[in-house]
C-alpha positions as CSV (number, residue, x, y, z in Angstrom):
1,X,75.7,119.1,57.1
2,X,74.6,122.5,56.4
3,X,75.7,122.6,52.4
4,X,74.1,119.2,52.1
5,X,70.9,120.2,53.5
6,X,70.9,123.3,51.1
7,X,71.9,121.1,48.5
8,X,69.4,118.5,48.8
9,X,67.1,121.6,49.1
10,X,68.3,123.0,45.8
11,X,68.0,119.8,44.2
12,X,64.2,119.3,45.5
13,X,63.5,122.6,43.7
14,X,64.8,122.2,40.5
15,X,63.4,118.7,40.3
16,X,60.2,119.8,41.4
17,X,60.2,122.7,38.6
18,X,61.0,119.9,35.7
19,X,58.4,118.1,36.9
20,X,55.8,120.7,37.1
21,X,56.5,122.4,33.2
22,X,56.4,118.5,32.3
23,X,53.2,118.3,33.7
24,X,51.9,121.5,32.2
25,X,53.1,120.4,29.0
26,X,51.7,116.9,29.2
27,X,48.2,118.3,29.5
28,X,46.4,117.6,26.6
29,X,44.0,120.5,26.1
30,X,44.1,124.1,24.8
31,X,44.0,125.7,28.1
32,X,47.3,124.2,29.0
33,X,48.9,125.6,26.0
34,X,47.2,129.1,27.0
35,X,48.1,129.1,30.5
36,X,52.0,129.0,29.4
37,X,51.4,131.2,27.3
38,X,52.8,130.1,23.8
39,X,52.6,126.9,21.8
40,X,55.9,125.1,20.9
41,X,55.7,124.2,16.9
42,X,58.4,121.9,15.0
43,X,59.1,122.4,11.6
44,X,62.1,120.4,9.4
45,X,63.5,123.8,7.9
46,X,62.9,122.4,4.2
47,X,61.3,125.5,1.9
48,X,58.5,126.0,1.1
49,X,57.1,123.4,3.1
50,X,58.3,124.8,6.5
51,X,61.4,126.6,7.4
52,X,63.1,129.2,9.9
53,X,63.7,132.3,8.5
54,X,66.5,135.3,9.1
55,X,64.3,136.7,11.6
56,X,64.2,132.8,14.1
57,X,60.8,132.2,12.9
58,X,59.1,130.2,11.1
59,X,57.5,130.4,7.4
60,X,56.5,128.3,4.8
61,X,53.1,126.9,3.8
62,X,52.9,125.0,7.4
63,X,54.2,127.9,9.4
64,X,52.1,130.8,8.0
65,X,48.6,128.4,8.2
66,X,49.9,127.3,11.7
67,X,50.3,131.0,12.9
68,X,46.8,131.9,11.4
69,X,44.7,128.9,12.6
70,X,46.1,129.6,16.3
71,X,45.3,132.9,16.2
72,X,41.6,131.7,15.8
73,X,42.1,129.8,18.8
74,X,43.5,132.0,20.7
75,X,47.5,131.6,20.9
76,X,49.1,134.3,19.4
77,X,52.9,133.4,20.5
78,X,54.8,130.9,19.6
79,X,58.2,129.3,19.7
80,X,59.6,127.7,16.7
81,X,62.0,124.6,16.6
82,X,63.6,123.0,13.6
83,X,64.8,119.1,13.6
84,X,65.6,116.6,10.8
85,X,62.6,116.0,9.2
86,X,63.1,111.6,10.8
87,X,63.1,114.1,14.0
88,X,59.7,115.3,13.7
89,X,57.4,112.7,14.5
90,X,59.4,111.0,17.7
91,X,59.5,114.9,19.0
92,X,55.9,115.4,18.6
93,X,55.6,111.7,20.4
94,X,57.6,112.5,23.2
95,X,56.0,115.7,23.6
96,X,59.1,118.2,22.9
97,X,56.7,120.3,20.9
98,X,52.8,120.9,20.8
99,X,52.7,120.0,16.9
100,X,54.4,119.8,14.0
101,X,54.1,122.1,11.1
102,X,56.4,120.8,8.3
103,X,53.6,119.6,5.7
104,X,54.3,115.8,6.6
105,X,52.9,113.5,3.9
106,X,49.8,112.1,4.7
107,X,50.9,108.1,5.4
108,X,49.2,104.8,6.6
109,X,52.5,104.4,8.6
110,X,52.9,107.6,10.1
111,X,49.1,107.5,11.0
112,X,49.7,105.0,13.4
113,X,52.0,107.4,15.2
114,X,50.3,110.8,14.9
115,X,47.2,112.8,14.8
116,X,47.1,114.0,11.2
117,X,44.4,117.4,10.6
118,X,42.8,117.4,7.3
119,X,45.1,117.7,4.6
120,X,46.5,121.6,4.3
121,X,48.4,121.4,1.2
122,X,48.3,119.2,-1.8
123,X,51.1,118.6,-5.0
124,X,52.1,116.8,-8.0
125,X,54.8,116.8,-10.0
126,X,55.8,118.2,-13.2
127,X,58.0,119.5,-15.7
128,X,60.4,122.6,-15.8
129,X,61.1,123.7,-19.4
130,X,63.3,126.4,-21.7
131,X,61.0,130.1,-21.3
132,X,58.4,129.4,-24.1
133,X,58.3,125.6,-23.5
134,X,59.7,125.2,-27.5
135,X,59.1,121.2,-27.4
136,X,55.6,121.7,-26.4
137,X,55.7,119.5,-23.7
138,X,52.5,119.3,-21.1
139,X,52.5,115.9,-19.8
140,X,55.3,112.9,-19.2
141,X,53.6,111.0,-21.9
142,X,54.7,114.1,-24.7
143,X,58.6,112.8,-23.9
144,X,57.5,109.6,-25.6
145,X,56.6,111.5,-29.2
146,X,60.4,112.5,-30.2
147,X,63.0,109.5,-29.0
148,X,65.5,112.3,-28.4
149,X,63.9,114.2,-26.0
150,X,65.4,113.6,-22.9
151,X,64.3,114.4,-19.5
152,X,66.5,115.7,-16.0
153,X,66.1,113.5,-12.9
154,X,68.1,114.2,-9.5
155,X,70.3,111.0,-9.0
156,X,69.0,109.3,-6.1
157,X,65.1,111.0,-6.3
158,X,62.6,108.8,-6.6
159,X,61.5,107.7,-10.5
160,X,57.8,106.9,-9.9
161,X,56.4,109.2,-12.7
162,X,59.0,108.4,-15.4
163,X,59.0,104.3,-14.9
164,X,55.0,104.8,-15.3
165,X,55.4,106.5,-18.4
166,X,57.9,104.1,-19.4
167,X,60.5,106.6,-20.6
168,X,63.5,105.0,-21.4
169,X,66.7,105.0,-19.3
170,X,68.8,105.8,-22.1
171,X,66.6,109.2,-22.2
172,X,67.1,109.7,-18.3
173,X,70.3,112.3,-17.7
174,X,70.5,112.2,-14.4
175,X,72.2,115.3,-12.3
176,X,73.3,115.5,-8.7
177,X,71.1,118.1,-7.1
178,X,68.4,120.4,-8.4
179,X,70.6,123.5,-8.3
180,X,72.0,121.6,-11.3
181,X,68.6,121.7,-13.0
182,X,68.7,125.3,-15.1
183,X,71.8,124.6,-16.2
184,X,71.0,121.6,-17.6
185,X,68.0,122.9,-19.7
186,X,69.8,126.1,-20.9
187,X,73.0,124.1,-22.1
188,X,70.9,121.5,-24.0
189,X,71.3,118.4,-22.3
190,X,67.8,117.9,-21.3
191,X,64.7,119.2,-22.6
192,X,62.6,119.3,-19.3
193,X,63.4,118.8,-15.6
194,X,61.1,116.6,-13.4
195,X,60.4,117.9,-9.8
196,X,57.6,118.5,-7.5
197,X,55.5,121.4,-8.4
198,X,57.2,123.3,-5.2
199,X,60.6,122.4,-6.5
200,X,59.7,124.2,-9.8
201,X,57.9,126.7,-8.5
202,X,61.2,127.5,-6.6
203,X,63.8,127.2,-9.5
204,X,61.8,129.6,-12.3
205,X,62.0,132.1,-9.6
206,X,66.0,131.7,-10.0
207,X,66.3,132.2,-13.9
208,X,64.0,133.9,-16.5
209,X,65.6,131.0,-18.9
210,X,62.9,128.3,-17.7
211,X,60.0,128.2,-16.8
212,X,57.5,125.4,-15.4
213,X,55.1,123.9,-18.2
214,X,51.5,124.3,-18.2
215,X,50.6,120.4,-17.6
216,X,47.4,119.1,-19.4
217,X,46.4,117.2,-16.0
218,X,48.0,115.7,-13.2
219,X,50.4,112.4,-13.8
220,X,48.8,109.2,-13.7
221,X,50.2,106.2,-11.8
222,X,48.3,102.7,-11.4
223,X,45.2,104.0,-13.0
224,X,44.9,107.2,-10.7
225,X,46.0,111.1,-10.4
226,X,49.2,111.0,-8.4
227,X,49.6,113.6,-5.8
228,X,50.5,113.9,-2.5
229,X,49.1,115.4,0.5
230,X,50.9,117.4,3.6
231,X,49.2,118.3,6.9
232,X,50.0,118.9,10.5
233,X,50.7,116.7,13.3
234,X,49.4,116.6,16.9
235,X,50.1,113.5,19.8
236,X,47.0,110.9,20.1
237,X,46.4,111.8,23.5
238,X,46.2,115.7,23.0
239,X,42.4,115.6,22.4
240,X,41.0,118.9,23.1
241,X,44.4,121.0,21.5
242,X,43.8,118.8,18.1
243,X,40.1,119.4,17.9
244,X,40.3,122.9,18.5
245,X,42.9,123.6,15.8
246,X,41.5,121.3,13.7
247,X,38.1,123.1,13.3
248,X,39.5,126.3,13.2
249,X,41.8,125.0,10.2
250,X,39.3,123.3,8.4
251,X,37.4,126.8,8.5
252,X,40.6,128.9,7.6
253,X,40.6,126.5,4.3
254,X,37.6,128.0,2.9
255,X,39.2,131.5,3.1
256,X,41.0,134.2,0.4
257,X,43.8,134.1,3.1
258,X,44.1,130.3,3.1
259,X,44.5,130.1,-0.6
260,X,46.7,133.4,-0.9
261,X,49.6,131.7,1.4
262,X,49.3,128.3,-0.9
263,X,49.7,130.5,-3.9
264,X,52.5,132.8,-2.7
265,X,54.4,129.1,-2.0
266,X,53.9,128.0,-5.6
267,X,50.8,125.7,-4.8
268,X,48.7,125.4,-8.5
269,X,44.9,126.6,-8.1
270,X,44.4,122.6,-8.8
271,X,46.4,121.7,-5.7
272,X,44.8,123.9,-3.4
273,X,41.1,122.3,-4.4
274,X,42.8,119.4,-4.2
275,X,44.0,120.3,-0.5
276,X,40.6,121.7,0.4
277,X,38.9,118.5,-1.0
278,X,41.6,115.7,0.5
279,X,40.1,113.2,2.7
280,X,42.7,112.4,6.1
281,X,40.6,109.1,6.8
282,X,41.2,107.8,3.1
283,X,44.7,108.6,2.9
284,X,45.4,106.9,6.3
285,X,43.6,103.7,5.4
286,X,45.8,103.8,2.4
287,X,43.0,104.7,-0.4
């Protein structure tokens, strides 16, 4: 009787101390998150968006934002997480972590789900080149001058910018990953490489063969500039935590700092007015 009285006693303890850090973390305002002492931040480890480095913590263009706004705020630890990135939003829901900093696109759909902050980074894609860009190519519509030129798309990645250019199939050599990109250029089988801006910015760091073209403007699909938008994402109910951050953020955007960490990712000087300019409201009620 004894051992089950000890037991039971045990049991009333443990349960009690799950249900007390769930109702710590539950709170929904800034204090909460000060009283334990750290925040708990999400990321999808994909560079440069947001990633765990070789030292368990995060970094990226969410991550090194993230750690400055909450420093603003007050929170100067915090523990970093990684999930798949289908992972993030249902964690932040279910309130395994204070907020997500993993550059999410900015989505009607996702909206629904999530508190998004004002957009905090901003990109478009473009076009890696051969170093000296010899086709003098600055825009999807240049592949349509010379009917050989052909142009390197990852099998499987989406085709938006090409099909509204209209460049032909035939002139489409399609590779499996983007670490078969610079290869591609420098043995002649393509004459430029279509990627994010961040996926470019990444690869010409990998070979002084290539380089990413100097674009005459962004791409333009149905009429308008095509670019997406990334920002972080907080739980509805958490109020007082998203307000805070958000206003300290939306000051941090004005800053050298702010625009230093965007550059040091690969982030064009367009991209970050872009970012600074985005509205949340339009690009949640699809516009």
């Amino acid at each position: 009787m004894r051992n089950i009285v000890i037991v039971t006693l045990l049991t009333t303890v443990a349960v009690a101390a799950i249900m007390l850090e769930k109702g710590s973390a539950n709170a929904d305002d800034l204090s909460a998150i000060k009283d334990k002492g750290y925040a708990r931040v999400v990321v999808a480890n994909e560079q440069p968006y947001g990633f765990i480095d070789a030292e368990n913590k995060g970094a990226g263009i969410g991550p090194d934002v993230a750690a400055a706004v909450l420093r603003k705020i007050g929170v100067t630890n915090i523990r970093w997480s990684s999930v798949a990135f289908a992972g993030l939003i249902p964690g932040v829901k279910a309130d395994r972590f204070d907020f997500a900093a993993a550059e999410q696109a900015i989505l009607p759909e996702r909206c629904a789900q999530v508190q998004f902050t004002q957009p905090n980074s901003s990109y478009t894609s473009g076009l890696m080149v051969l170093k000296g860009n010899p086709k003098k190519l600055h825009g999807f519509d240049d592949l349509l001058k010379e009917p050989q030129d052909k142009l390197a798309v990852v099998s499987g990645a989406d085709e938006i910018i090409p099909d509204a250019y209209k460049v032909p199939r035939e002139n489409r050599v399609y590779i499996q990953s983007k670490a078969d990109a610079i290869a591609t250029l420098t043995s002649g089988r393509a004459d430029a490489y279509y990627a994010t801006e961040l996926t470019i910015a990444g690869l010409v760091k990998q070979s002084s063969e290539v380089e990413a073209a100097e674009m005459s403007g962004p791409p333009i699909v149905d009429g308008k500039p095509y670019r997406k938008y990334g920002a972080f994402t907080f739980r509805p109910q958490d109020k007082e935590l998203f307000a805070a951050f958000s206003a300290a953020l939306n000051e941090f955007k004005k800053t050298a700092d702010y625009e230093k960490i965007l550059t040091r990712y690969g982030l064009s000087k367009d991209s970050i007015q872009a970012a600074r300019d985005g509205s949340t409201e339009e690009l949640c009620a699809g516009e």
